[in-house]
PyMOL commands that place a pseudoatom at each C-alpha (Angstrom):
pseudoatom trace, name=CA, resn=UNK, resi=1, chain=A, elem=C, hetatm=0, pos=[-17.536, 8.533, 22.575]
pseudoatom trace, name=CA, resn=UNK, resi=2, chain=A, elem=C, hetatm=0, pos=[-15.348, 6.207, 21.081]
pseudoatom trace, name=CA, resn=UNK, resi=3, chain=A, elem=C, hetatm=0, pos=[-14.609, 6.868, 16.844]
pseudoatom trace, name=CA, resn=UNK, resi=4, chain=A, elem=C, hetatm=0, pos=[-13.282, 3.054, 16.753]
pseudoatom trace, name=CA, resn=UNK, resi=5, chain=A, elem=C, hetatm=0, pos=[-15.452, 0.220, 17.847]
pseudoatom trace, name=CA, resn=UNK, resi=6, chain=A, elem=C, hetatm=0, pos=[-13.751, -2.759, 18.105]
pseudoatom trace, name=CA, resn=UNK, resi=7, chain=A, elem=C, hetatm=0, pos=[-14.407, -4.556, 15.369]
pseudoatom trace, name=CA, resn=UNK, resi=8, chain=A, elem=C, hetatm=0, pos=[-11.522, -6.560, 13.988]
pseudoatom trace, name=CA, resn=UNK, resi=9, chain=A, elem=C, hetatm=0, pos=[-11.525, -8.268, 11.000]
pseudoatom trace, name=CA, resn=UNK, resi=10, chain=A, elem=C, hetatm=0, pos=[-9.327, -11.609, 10.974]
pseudoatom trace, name=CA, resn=UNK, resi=11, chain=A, elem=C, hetatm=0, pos=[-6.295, -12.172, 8.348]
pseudoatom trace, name=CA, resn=UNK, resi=12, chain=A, elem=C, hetatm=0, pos=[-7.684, -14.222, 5.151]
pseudoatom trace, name=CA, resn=UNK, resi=13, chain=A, elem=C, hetatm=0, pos=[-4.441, -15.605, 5.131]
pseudoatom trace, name=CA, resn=UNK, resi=14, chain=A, elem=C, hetatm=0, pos=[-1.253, -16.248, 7.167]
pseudoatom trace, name=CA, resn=UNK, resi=15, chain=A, elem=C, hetatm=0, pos=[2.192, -14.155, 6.043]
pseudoatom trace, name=CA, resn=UNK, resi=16, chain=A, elem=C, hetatm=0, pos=[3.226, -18.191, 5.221]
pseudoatom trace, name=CA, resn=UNK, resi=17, chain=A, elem=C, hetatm=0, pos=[0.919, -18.784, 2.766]
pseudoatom trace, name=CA, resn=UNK, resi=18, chain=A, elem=C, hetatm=0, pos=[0.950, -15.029, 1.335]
pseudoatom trace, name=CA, resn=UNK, resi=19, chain=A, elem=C, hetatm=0, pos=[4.681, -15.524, 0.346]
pseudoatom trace, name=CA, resn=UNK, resi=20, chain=A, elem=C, hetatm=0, pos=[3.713, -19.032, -1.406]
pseudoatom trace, name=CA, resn=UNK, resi=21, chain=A, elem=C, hetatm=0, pos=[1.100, -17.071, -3.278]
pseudoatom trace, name=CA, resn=UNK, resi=22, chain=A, elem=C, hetatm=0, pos=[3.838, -14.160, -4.292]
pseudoatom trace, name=CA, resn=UNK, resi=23, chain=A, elem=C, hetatm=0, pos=[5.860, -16.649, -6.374]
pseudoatom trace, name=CA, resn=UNK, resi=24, chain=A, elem=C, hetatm=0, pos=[3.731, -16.324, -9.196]
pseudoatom trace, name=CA, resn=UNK, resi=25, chain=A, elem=C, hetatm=0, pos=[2.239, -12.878, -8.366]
pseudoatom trace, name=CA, resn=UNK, resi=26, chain=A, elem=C, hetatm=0, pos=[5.373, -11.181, -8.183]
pseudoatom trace, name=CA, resn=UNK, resi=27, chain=A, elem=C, hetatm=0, pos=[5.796, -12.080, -12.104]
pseudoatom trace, name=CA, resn=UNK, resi=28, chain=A, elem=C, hetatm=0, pos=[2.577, -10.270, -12.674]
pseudoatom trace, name=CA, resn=UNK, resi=29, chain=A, elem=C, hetatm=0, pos=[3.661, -7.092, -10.692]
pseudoatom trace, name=CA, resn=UNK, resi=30, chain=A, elem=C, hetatm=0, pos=[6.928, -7.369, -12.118]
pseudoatom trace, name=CA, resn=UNK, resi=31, chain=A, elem=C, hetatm=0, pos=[5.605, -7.344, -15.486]
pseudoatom trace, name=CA, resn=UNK, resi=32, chain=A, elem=C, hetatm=0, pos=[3.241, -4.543, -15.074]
pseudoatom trace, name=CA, resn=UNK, resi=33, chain=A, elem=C, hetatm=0, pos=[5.745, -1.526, -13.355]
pseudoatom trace, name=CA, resn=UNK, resi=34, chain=A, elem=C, hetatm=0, pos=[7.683, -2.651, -16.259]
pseudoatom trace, name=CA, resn=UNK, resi=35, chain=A, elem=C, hetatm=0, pos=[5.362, -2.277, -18.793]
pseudoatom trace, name=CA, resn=UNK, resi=36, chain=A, elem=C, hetatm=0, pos=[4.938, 1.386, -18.248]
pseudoatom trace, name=CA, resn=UNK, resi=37, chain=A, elem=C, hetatm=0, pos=[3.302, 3.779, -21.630]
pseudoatom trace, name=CA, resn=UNK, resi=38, chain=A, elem=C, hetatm=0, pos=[4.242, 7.081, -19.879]
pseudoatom trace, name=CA, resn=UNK, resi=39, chain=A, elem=C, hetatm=0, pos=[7.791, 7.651, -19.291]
pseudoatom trace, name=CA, resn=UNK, resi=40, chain=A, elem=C, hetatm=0, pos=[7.290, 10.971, -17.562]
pseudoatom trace, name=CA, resn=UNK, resi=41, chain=A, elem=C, hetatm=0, pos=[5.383, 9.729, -14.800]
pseudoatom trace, name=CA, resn=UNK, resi=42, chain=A, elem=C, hetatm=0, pos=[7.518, 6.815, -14.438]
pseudoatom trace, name=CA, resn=UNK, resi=43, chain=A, elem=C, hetatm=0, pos=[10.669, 9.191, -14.100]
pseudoatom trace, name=CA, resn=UNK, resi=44, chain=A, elem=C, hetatm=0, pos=[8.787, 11.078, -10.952]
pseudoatom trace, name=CA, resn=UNK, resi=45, chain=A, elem=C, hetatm=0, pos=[7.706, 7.867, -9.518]
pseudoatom trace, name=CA, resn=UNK, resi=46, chain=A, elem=C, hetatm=0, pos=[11.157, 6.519, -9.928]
pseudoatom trace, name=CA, resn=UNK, resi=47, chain=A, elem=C, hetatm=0, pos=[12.934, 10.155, -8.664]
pseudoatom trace, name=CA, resn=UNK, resi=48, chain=A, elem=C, hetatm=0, pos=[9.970, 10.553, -5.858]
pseudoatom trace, name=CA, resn=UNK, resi=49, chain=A, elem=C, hetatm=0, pos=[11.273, 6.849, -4.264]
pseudoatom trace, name=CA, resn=UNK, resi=50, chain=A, elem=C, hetatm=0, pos=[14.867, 7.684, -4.415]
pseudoatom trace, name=CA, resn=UNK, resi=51, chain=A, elem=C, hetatm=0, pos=[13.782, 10.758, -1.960]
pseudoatom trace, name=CA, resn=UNK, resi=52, chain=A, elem=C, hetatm=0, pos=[12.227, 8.694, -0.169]
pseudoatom trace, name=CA, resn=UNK, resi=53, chain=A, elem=C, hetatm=0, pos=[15.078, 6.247, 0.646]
pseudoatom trace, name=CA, resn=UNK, resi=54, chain=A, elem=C, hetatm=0, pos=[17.129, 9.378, 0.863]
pseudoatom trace, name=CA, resn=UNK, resi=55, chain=A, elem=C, hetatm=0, pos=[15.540, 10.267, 3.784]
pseudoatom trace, name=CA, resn=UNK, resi=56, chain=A, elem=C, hetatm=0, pos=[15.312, 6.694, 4.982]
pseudoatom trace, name=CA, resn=UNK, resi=57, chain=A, elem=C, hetatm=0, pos=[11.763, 5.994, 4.689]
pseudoatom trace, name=CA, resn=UNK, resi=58, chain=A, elem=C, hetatm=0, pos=[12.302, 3.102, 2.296]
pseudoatom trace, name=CA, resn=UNK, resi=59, chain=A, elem=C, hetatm=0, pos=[15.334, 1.088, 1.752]
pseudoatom trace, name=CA, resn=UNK, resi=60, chain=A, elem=C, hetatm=0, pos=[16.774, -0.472, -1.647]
pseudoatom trace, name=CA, resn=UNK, resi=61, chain=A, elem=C, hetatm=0, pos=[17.131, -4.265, -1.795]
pseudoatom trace, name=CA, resn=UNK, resi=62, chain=A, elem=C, hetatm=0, pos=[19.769, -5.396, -3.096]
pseudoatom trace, name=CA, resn=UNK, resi=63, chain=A, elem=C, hetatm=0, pos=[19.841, -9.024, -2.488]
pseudoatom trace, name=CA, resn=UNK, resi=64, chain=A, elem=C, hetatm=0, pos=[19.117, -9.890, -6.247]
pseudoatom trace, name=CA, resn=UNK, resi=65, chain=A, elem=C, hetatm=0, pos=[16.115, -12.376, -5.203]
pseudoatom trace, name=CA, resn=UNK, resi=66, chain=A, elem=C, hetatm=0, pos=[12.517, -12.665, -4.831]
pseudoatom trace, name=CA, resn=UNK, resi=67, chain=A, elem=C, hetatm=0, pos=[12.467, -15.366, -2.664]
pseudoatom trace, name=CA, resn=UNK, resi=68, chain=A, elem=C, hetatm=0, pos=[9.791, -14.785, 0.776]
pseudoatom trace, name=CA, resn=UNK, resi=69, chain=A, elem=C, hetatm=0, pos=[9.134, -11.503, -0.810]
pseudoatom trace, name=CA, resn=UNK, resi=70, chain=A, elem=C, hetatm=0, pos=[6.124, -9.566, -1.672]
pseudoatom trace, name=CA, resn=UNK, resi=71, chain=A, elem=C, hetatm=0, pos=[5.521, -7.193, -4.283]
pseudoatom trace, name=CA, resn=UNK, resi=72, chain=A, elem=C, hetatm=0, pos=[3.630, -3.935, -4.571]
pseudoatom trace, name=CA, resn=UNK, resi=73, chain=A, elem=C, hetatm=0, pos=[2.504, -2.031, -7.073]
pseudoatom trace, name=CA, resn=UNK, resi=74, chain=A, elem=C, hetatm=0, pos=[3.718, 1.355, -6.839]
pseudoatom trace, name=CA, resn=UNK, resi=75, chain=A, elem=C, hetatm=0, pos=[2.198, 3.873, -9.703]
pseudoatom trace, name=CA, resn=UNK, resi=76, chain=A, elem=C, hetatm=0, pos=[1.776, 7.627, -10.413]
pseudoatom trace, name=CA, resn=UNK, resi=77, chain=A, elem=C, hetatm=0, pos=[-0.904, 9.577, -10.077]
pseudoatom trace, name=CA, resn=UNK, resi=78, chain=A, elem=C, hetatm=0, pos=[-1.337, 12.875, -12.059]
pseudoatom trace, name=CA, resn=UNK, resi=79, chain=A, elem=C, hetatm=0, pos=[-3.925, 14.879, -9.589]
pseudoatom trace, name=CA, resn=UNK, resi=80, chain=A, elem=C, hetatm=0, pos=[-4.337, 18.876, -9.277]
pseudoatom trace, name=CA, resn=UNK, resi=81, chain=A, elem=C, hetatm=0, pos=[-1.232, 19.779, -10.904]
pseudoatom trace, name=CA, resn=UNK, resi=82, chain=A, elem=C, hetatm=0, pos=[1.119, 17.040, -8.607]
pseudoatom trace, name=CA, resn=UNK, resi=83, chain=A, elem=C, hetatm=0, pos=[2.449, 13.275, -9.471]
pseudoatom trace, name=CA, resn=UNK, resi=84, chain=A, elem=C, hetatm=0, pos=[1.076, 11.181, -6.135]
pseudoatom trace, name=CA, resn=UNK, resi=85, chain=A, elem=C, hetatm=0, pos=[3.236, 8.099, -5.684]
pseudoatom trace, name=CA, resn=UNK, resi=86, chain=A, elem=C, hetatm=0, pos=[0.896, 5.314, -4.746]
pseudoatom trace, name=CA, resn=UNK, resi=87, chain=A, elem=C, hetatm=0, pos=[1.608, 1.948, -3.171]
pseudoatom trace, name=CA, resn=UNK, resi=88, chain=A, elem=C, hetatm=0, pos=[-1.048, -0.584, -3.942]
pseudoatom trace, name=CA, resn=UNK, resi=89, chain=A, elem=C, hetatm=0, pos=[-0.049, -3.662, -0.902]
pseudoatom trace, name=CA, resn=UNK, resi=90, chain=A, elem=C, hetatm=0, pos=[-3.124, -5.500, -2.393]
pseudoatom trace, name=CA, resn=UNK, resi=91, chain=A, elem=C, hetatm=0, pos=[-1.906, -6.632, -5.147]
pseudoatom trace, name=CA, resn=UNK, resi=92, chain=A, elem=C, hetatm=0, pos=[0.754, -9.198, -3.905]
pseudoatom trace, name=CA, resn=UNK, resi=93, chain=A, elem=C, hetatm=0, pos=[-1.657, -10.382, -0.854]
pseudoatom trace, name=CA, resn=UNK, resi=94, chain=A, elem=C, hetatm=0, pos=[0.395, -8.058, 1.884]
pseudoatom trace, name=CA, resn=UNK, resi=95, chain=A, elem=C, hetatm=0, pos=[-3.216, -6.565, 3.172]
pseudoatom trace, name=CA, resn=UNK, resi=96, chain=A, elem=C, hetatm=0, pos=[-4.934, -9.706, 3.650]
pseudoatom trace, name=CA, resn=UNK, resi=97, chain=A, elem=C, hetatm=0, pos=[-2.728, -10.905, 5.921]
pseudoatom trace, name=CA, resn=UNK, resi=98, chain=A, elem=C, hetatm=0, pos=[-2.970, -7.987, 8.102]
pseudoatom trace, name=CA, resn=UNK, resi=99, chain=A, elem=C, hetatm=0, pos=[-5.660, -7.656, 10.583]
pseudoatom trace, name=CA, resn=UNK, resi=100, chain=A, elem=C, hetatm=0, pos=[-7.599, -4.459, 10.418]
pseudoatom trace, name=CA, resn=UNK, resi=101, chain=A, elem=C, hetatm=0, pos=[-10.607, -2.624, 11.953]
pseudoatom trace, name=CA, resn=UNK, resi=102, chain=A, elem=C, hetatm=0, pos=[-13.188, -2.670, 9.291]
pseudoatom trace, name=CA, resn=UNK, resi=103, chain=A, elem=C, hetatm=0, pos=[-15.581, -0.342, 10.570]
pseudoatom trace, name=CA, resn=UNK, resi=104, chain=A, elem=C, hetatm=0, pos=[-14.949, 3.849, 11.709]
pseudoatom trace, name=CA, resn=UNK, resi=105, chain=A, elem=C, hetatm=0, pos=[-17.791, 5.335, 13.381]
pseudoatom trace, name=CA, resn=UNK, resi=106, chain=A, elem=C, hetatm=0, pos=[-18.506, 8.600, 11.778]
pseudoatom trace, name=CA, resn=UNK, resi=107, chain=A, elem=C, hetatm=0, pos=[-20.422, 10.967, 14.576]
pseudoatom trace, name=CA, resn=UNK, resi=108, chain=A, elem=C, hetatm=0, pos=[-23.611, 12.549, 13.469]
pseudoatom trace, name=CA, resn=UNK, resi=109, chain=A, elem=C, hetatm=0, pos=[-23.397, 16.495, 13.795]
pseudoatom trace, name=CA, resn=UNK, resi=110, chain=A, elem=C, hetatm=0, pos=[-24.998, 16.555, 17.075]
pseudoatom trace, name=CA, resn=UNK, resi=111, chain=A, elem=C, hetatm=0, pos=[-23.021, 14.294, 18.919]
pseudoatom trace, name=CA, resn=UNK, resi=112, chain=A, elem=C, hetatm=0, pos=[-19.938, 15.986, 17.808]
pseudoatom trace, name=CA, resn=UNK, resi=113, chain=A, elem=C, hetatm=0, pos=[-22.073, 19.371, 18.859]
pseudoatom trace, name=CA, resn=UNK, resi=114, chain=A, elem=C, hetatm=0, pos=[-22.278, 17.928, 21.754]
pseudoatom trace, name=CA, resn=UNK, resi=115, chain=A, elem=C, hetatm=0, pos=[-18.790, 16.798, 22.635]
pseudoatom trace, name=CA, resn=UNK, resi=116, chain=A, elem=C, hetatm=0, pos=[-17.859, 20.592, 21.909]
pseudoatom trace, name=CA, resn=UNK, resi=117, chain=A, elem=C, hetatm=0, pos=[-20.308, 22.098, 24.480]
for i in range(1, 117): cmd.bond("trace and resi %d" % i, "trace and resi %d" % (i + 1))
show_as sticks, trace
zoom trace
């Protein structure tokens, strides 16, 4: 039983013309992180990605341009209790040059009753 059928869906559009695209989008993302009403949050989203380059998982770039860069969004999310740190790639046009399998196959209960017999 396979969960994954191939079924790829193409890139809308290549990195090349993604990065021509982030030259104005980036002001828009730039503008909106900036733009932030609750301070709180912003502090654990800010503290939460420090960690996270801590440990190496992101890096800081210091290079001082946006030049054949794109932006995410990255935003808090107050949920049970916790601050989730969430990246949204869409927003700059990183996901839609990425090719992806569109469709998971979910197995009905008796074909996974099966597979356990």
């Amino acid at each position: 039983m396979n969960a994954s059928p191939a079924c790829l869906k193409r890139p809308a559009h290549s990195l090349e013309s993604a990065c021509k695209l982030a030259i104005g989008v980036n002001k828009s993302v730039t503008k909106q992180v900036t733009e932030q009403s609750d301070t709180k949050l912003a502090d654990e989203v800010w503290r939460q990605s420090v960690e996270e380059a801590d440990k190496g998982w992101t890096w800081l770039d210091e290079s001082g341009t946006l030049d054949g860069k794109i932006l995410a969004k990255r935003f808090g999310l107050r949920q049970a209790g916790k601050i989730h740190v969430i990246d949204d790639c869409s927003i700059g046009g990183f996901n839609v040059t990425c090719v992806v399998n569109e469709r998971m196959k979910v197995p009905s209960v008796y074909e996974t009753a099966a597979c356990i017999c």
